[in-house]
Each structure stands twice: as structure tokens, then as C-alpha cells.
C-alpha positions as YAML, in Angstrom:
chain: A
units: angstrom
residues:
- id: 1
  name: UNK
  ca: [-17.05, -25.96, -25.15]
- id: 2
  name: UNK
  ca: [-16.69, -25.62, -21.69]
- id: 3
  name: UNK
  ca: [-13.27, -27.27, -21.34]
- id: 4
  name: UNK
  ca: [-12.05, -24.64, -23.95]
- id: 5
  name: UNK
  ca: [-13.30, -21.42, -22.40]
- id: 6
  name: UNK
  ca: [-11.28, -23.00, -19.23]
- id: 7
  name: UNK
  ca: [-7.83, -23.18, -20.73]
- id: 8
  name: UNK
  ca: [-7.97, -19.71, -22.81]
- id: 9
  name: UNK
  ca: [-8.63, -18.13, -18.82]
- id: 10
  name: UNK
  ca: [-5.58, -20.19, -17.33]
- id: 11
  name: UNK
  ca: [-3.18, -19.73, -20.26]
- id: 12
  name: UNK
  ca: [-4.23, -15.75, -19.79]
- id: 13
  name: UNK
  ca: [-3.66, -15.90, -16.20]
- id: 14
  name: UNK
  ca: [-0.42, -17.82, -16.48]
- id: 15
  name: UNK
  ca: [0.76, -15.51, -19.37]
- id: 16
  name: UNK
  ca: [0.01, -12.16, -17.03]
- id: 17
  name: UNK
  ca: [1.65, -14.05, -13.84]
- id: 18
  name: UNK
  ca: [4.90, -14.64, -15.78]
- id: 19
  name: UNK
  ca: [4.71, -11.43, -17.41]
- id: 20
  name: UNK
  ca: [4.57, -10.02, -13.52]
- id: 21
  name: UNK
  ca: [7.35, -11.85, -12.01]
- id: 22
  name: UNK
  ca: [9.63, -11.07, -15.12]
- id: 23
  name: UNK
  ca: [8.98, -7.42, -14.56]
- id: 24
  name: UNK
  ca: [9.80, -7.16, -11.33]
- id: 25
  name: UNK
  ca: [13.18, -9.29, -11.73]
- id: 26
  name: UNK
  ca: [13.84, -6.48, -14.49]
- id: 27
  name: UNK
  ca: [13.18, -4.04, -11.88]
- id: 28
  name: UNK
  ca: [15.16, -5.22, -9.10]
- id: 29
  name: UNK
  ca: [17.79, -5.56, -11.52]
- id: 30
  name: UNK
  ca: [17.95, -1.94, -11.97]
- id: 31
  name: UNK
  ca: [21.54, -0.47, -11.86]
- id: 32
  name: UNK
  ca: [22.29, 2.61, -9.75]
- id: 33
  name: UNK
  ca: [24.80, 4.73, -11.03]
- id: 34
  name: UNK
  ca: [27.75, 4.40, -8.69]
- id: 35
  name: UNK
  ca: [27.42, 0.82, -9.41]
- id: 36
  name: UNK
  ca: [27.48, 1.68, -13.36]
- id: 37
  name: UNK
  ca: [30.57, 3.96, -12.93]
- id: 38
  name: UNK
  ca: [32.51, 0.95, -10.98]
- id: 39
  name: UNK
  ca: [31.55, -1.18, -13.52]
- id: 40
  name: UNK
  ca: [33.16, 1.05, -16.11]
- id: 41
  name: UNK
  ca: [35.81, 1.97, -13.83]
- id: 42
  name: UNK
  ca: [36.94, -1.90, -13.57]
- id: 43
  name: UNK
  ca: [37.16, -2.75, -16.96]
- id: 44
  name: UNK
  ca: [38.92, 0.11, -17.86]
- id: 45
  name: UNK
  ca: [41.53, -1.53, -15.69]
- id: 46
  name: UNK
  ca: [41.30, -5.23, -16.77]
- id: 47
  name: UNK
  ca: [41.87, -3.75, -20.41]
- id: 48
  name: UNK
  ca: [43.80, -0.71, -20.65]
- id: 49
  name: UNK
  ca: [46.00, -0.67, -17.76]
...
């Protein structure tokens, strides 16, 4: 009984810490705008022009 209370606390820990570090890679992944309008900017020119 003991051994099972133990792994439904790690797999809860381990589930929050990966939920955490994919978060904050979402976050730093955040796009500013200038960077959004080169972004548009360039592939107008790889496929129009």
C-alpha cells in the first residue's frame, strides 16, 4: 500500500514539472509583433514576387 501511495505523488510531481517547463518554452516562444510582420513580410516575397 505504501509503495502505491509513493508512485501516484511522483507521477503527480513529474506530471506538474513537465507541465511547468512546457509552459514556459510556450512563453518564451512568444512572438512580438515586428517579428510577426517580417515574417509575413518575407513570405510575401518568396511567393508573390
Amino acid at each position: 500500500m505504501v509503495m502505491d501511495h509513493e508512485i501516484i505523488i511522483f507521477t503527480t510531481i513529474f506530471a506538474v514539472f513537465i507541465g511547468f517547463i512546457v509552459f514556459t518554452i510556450f512563453k518564451r516562444r512568444k512572438r512580438s509583433p515586428k517579428s510577426i510582420y517580417k515574417l509575413i513580410d518575407d513570405l510575401e516575397k518568396k511567393y508573390i514576387y
